[in-house]
N, CA, C and O atoms as CSV, one atom per row, in Angstrom:
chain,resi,resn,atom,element,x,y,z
A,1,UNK,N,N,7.616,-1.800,-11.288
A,1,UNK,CA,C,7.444,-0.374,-11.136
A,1,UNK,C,C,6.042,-0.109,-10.593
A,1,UNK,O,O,5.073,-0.758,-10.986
A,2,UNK,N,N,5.950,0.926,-9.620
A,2,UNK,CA,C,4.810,0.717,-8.788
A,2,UNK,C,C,4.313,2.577,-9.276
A,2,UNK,O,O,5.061,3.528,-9.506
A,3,UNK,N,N,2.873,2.510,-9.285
A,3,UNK,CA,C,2.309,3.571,-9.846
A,3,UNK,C,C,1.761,4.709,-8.876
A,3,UNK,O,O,1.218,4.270,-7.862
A,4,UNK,N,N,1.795,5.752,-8.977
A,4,UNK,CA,C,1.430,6.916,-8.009
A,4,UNK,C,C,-0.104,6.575,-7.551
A,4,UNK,O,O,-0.867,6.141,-8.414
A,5,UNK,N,N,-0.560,6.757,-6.250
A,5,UNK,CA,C,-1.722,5.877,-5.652
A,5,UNK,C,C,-1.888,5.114,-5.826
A,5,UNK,O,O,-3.114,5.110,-5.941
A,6,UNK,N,N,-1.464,3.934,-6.032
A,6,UNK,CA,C,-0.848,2.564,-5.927
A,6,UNK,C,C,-1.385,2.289,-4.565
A,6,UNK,O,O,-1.742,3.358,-4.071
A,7,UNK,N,N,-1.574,1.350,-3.811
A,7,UNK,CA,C,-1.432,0.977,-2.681
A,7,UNK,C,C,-0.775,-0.913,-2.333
A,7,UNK,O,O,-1.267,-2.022,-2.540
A,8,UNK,N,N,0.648,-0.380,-1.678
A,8,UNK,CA,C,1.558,-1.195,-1.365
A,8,UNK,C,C,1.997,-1.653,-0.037
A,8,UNK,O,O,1.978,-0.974,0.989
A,9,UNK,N,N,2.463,-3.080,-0.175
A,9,UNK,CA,C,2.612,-3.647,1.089
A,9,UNK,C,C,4.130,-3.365,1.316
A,9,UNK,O,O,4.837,-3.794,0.404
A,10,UNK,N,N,4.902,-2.623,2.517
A,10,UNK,CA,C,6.547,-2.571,2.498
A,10,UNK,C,C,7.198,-3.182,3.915
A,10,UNK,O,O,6.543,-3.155,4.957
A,11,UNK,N,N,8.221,-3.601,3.868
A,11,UNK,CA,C,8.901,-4.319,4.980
A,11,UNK,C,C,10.162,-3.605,5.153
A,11,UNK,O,O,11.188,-4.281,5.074
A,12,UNK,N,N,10.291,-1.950,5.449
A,12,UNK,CA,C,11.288,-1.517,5.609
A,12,UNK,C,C,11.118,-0.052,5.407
A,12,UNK,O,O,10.264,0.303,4.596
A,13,UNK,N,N,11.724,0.724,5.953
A,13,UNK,CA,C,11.983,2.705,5.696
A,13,UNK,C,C,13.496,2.573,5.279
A,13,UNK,O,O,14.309,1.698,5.575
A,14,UNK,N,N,13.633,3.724,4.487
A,14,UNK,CA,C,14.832,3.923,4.640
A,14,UNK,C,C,15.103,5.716,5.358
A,14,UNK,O,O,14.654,6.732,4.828
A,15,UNK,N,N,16.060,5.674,6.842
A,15,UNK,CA,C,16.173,6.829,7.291
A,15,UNK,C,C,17.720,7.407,7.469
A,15,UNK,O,O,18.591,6.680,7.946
A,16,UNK,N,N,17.949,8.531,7.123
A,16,UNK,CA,C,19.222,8.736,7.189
A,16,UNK,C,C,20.194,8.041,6.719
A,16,UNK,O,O,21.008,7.821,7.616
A,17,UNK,N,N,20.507,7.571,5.688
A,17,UNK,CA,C,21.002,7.058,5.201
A,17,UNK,C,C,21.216,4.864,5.295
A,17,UNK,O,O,21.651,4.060,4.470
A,18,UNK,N,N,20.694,4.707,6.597
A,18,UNK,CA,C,19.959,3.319,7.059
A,18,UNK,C,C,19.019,2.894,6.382
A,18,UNK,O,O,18.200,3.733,6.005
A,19,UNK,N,N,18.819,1.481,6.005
A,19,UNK,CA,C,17.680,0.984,6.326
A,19,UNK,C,C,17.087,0.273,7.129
A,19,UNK,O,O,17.567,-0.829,7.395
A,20,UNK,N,N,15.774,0.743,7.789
A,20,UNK,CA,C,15.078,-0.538,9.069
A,20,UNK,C,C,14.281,-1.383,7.986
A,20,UNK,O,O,13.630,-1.194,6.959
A,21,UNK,N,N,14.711,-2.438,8.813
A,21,UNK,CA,C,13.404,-3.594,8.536
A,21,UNK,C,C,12.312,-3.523,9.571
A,21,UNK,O,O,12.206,-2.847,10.594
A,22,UNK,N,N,11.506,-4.448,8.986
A,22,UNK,CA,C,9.860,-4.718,9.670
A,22,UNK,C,C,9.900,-5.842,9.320
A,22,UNK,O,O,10.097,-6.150,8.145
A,23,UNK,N,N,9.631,-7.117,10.742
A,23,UNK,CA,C,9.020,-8.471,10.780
A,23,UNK,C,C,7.986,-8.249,10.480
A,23,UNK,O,O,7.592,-9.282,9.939
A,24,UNK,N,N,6.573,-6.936,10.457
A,24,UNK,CA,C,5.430,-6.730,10.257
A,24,UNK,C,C,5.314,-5.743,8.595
A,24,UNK,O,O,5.747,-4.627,8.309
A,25,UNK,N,N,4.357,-6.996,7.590
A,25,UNK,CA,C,4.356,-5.911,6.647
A,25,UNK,C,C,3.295,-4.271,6.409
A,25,UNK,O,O,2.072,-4.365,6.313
A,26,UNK,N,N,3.853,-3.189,6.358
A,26,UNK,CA,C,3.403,-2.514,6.570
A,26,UNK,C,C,2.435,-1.907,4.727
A,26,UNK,O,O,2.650,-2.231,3.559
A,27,UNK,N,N,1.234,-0.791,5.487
A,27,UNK,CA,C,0.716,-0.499,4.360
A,27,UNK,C,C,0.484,0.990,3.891
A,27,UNK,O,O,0.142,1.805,4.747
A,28,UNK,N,N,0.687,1.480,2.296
A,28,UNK,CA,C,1.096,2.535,2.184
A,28,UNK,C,C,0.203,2.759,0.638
A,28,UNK,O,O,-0.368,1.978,-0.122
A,29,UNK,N,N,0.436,4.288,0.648
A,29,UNK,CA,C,-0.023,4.346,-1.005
A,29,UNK,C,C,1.305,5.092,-1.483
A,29,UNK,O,O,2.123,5.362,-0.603
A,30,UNK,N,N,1.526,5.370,-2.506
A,30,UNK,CA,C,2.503,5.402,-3.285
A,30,UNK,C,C,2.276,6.933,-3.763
A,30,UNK,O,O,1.227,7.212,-4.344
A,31,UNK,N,N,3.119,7.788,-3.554
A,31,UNK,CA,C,3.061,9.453,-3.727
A,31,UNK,C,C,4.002,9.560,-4.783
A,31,UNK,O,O,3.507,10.272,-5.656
A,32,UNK,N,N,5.088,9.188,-5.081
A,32,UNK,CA,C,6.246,9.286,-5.774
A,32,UNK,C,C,7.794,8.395,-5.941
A,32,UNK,O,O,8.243,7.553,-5.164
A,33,UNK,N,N,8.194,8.731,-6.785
A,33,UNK,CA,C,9.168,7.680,-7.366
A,33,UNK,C,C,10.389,8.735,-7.517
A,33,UNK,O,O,10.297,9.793,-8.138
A,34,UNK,N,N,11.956,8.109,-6.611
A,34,UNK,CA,C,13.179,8.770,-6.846
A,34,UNK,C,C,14.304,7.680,-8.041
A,34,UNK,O,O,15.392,7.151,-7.813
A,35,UNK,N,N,13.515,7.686,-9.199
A,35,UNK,CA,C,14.537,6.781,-10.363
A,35,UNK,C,C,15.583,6.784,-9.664
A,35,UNK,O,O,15.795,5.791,-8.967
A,36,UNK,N,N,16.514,7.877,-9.652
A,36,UNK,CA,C,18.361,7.426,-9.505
A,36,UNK,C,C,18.282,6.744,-8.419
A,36,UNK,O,O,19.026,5.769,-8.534
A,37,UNK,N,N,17.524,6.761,-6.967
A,37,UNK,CA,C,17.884,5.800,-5.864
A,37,UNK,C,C,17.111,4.360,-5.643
A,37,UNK,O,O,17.064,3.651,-4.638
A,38,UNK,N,N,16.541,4.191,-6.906
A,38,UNK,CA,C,15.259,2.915,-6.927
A,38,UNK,C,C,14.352,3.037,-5.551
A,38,UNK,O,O,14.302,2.111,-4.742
A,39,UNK,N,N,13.818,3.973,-5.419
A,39,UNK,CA,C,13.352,4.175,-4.026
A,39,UNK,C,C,11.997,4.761,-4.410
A,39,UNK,O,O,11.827,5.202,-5.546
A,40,UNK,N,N,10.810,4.782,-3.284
A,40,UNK,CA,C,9.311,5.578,-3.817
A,40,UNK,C,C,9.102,5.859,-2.128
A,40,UNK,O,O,9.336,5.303,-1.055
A,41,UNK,N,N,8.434,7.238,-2.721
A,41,UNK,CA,C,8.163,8.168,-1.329
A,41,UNK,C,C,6.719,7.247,-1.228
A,41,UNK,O,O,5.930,7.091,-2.160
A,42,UNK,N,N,6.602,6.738,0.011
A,42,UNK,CA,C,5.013,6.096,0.584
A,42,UNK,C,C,4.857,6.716,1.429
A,42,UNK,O,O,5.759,6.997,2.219
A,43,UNK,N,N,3.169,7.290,1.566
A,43,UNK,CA,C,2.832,7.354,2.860
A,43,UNK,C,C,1.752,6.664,3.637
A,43,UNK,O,O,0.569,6.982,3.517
A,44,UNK,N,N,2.145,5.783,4.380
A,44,UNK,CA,C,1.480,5.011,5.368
A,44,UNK,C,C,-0.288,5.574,5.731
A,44,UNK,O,O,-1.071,6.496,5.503
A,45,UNK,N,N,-0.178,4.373,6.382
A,45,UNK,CA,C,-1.792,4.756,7.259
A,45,UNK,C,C,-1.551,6.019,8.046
A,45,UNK,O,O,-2.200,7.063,7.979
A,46,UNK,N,N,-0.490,5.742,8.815
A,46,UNK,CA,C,-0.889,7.280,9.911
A,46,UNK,C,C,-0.806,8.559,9.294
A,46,UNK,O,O,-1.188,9.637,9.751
A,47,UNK,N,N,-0.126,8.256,7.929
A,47,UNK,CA,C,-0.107,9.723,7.469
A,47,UNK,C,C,1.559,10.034,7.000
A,47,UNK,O,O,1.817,10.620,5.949
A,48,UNK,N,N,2.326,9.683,7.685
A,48,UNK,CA,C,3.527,9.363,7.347
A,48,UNK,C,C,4.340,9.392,6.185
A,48,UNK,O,O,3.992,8.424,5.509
A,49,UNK,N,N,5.136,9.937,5.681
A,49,UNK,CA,C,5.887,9.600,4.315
A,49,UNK,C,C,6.931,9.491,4.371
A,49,UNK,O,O,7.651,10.486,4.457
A,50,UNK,N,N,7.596,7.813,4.333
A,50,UNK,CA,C,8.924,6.976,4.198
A,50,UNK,C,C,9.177,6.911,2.504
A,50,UNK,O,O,8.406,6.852,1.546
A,51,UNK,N,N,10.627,6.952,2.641
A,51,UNK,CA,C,11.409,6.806,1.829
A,51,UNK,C,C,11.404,5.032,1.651
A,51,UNK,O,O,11.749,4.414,2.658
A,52,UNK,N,N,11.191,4.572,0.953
A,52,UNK,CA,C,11.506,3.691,0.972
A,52,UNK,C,C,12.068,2.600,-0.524
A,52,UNK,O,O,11.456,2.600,-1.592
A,53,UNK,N,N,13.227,1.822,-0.274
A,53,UNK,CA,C,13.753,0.813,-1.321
A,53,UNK,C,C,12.549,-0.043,-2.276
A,53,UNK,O,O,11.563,-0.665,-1.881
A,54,UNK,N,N,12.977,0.157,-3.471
A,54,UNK,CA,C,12.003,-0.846,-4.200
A,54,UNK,C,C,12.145,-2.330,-3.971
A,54,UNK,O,O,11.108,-2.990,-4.050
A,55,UNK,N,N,13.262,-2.947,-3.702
A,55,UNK,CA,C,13.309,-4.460,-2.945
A,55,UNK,C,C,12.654,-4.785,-1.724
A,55,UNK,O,O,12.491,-5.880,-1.185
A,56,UNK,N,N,12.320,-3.679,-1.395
A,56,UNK,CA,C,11.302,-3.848,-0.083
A,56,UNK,C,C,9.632,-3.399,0.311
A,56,UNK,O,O,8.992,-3.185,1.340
A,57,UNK,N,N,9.331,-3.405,-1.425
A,57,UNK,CA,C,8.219,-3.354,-1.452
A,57,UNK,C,C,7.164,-4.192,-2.128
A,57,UNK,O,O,7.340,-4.288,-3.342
A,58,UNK,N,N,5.846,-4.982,-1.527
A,58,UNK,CA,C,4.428,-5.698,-2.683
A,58,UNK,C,C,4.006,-4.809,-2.964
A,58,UNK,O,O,4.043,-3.778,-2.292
A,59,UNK,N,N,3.253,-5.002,-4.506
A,59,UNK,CA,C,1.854,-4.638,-4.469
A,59,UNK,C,C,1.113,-5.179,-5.201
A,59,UNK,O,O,1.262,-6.382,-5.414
A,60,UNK,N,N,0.076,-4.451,-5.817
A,60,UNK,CA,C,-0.733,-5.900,-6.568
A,60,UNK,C,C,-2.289,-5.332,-5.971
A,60,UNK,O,O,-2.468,-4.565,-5.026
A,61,UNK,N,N,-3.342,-5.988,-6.866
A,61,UNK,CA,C,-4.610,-5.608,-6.066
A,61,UNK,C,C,-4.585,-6.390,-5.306
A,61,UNK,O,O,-4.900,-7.084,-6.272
A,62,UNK,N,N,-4.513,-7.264,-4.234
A,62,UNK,CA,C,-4.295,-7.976,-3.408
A,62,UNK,C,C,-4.203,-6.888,-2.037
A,62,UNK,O,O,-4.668,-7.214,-0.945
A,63,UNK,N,N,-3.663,-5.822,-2.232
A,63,UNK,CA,C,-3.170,-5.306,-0.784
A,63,UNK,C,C,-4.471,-4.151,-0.800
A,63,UNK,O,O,-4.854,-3.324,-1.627
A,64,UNK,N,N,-4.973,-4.609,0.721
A,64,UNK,CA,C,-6.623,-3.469,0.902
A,64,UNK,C,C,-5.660,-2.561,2.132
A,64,UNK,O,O,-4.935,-3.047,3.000
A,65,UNK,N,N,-5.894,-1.366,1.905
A,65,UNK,CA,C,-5.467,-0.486,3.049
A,65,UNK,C,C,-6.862,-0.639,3.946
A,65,UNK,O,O,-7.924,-1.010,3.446
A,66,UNK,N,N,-6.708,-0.330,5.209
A,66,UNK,CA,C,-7.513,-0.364,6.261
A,66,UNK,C,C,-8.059,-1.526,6.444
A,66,UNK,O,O,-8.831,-1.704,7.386
């Protein structure tokens, strides 16, 4: 379970009902958590906020944004 400003490494969005993958892991901080869909709203470096699957996300102090 990953914590609100968290900052996490993810390999995937989920859009419209899809999910994309990423060969590149991408980096995000952590805004919010949807329990019923195991999913957490991230928003990226550019600013961005993906939906994204909890199987498709690191974190850990290990991950430095910028």
């Amino acid at each position: 379970m990953y914590k609100a400003g968290e900052t996490v490494r993810y390999w995937g969005v989920k859009t419209g009902g899809l999910t994309w993958l990423s060969a590149e892991a991408m980096i995000g901080k952590v805004i919010g958590q949807q329990r019923e869909e195991r999913s957490y709203k991230i928003e990226g470096l550019s600013g961005t906020i993906h939906d994204v699957p909890e199987k498709l996300i690191e974190g850990g102090s290990e991950v430095k944004a910028g």
